[in-house]
Residue frames as qw, qx, qy, qz and C-alpha x, y, z in Angstrom:
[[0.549, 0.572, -0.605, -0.069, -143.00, -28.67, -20.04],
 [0.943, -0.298, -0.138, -0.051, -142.70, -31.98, -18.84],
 [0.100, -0.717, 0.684, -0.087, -138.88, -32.78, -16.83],
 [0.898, 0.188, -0.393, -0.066, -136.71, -36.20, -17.08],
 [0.598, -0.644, 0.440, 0.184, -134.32, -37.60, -14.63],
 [0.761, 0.571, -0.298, 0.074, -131.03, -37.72, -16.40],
 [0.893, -0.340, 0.055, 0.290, -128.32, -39.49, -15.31],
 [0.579, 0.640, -0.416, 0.287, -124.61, -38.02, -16.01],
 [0.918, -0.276, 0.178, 0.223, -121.55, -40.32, -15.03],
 [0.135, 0.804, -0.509, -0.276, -117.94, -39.65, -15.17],
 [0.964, 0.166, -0.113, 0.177, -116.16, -42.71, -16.96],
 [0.769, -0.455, 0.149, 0.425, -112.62, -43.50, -16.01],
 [0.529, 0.494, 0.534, 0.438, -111.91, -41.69, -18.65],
 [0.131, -0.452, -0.181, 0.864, -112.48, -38.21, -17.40],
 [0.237, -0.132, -0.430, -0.861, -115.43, -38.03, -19.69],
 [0.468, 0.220, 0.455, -0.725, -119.10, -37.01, -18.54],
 [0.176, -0.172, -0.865, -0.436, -122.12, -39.26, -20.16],
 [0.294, 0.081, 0.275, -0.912, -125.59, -38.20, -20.06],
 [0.217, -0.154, -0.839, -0.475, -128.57, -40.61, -20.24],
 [0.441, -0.106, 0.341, -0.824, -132.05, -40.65, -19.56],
 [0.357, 0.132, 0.916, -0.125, -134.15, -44.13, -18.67],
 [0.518, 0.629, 0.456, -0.357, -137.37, -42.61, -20.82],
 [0.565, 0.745, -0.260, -0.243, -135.40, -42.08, -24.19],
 [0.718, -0.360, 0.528, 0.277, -133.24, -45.22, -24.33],
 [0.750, 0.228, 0.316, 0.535, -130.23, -45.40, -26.39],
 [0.104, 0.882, -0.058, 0.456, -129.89, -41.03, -26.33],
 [0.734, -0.491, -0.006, 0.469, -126.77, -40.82, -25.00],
 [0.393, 0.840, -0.071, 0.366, -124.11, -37.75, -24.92],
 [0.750, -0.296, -0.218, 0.549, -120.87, -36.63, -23.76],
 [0.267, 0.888, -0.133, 0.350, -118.76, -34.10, -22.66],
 [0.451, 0.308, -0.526, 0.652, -115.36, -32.85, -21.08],
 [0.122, -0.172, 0.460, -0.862, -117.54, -31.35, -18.17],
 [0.162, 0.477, 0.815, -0.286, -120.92, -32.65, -16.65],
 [0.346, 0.677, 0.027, -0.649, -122.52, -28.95, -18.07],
 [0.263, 0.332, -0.577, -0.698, -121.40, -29.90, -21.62],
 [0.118, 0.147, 0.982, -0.024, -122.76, -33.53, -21.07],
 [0.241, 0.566, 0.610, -0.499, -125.79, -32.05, -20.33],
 [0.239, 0.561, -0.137, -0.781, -125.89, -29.42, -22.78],
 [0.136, 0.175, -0.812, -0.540, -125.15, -31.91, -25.66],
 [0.119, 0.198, 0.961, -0.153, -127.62, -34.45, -24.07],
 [0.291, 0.580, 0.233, -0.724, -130.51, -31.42, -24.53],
 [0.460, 0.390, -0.359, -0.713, -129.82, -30.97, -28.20],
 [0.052, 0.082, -0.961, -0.261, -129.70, -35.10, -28.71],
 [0.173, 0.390, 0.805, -0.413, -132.80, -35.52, -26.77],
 [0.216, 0.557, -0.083, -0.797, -134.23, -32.52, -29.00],
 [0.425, 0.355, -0.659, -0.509, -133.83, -34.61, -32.21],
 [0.022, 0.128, 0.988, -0.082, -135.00, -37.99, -30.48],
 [0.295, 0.542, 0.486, -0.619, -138.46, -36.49, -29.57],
 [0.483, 0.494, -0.140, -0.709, -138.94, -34.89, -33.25],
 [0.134, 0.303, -0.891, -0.309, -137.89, -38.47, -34.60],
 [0.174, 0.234, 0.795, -0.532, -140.91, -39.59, -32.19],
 [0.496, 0.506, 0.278, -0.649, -143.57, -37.21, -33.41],
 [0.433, 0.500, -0.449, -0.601, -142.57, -38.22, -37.09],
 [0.337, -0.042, -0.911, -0.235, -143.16, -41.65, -36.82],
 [0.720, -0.338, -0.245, -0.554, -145.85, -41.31, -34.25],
 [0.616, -0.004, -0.751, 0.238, -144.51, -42.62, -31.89],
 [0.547, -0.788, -0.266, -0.093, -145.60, -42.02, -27.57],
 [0.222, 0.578, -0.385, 0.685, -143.53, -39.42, -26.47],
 [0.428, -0.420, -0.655, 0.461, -143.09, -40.03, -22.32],
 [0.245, -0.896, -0.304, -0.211, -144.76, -37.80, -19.95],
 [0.257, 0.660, -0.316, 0.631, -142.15, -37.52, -17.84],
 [0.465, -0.187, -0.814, 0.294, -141.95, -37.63, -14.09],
 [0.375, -0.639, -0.132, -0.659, -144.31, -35.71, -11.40],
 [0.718, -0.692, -0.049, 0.060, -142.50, -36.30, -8.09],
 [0.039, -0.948, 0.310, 0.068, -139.82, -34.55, -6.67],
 [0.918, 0.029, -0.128, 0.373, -136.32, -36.05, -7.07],
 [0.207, -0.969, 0.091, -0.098, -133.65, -35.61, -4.85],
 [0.619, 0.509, -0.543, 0.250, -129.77, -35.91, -4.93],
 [0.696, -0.638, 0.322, -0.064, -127.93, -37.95, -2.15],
 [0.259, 0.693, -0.665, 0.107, -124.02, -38.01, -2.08],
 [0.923, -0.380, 0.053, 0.020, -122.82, -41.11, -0.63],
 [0.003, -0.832, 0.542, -0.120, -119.32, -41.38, 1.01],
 [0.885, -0.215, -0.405, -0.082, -117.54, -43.85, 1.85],
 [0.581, -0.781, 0.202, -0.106, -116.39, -44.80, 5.23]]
C-alpha cells in the first residue's frame, strides 16, 4: 500500500489541519492532531475513489524514508 507525507498544523485556533501535497485541495480537521488525521484518512478515501471514477492518475506515493525534526527556538 503505497504511504503519503501528510502535513497536520495547529491553527491559532487550537484546531489541527491535515493535508497532503499529492491530493491537493483534501483537507481535514480536528480538535486533536489524531482526529485530524483520522478525518483526513476517510477524506482522502473518497478523493482516490473520485480518481478511479473519472480515470484519473492516482499518485504512487513516496519511497524514501521521511523523518521528523523538531526545531526550537533559541
Amino acid at each position: 500500500m503505497p504511504k503519503f507525507l501528510v502535513y497536520v498544523e495547529e491553527t491559532h485556533e487550537d484546531v489541527y489541519v491535515a493535508s497532503c501535497p499529492s491530493f491537493p485541495g483534501c483537507v481535514s480537521q480536528g480538535n486533536t492532531a489524531e482526529e485530524a488525521l483520522k478525518a483526513f484518512k476517510y477524506s482522502v478515501s473518497g478523493y482516490i475513489a473520485s480518481m478511479k471514477k473519472h480515470k484519473d492518475p492516482i499518485p504512487e506515493g513516496i519511497k524514501e524514508g521521511i523523518y521528523m525534526v523538531e526545531v526550537v527556538k533559541i
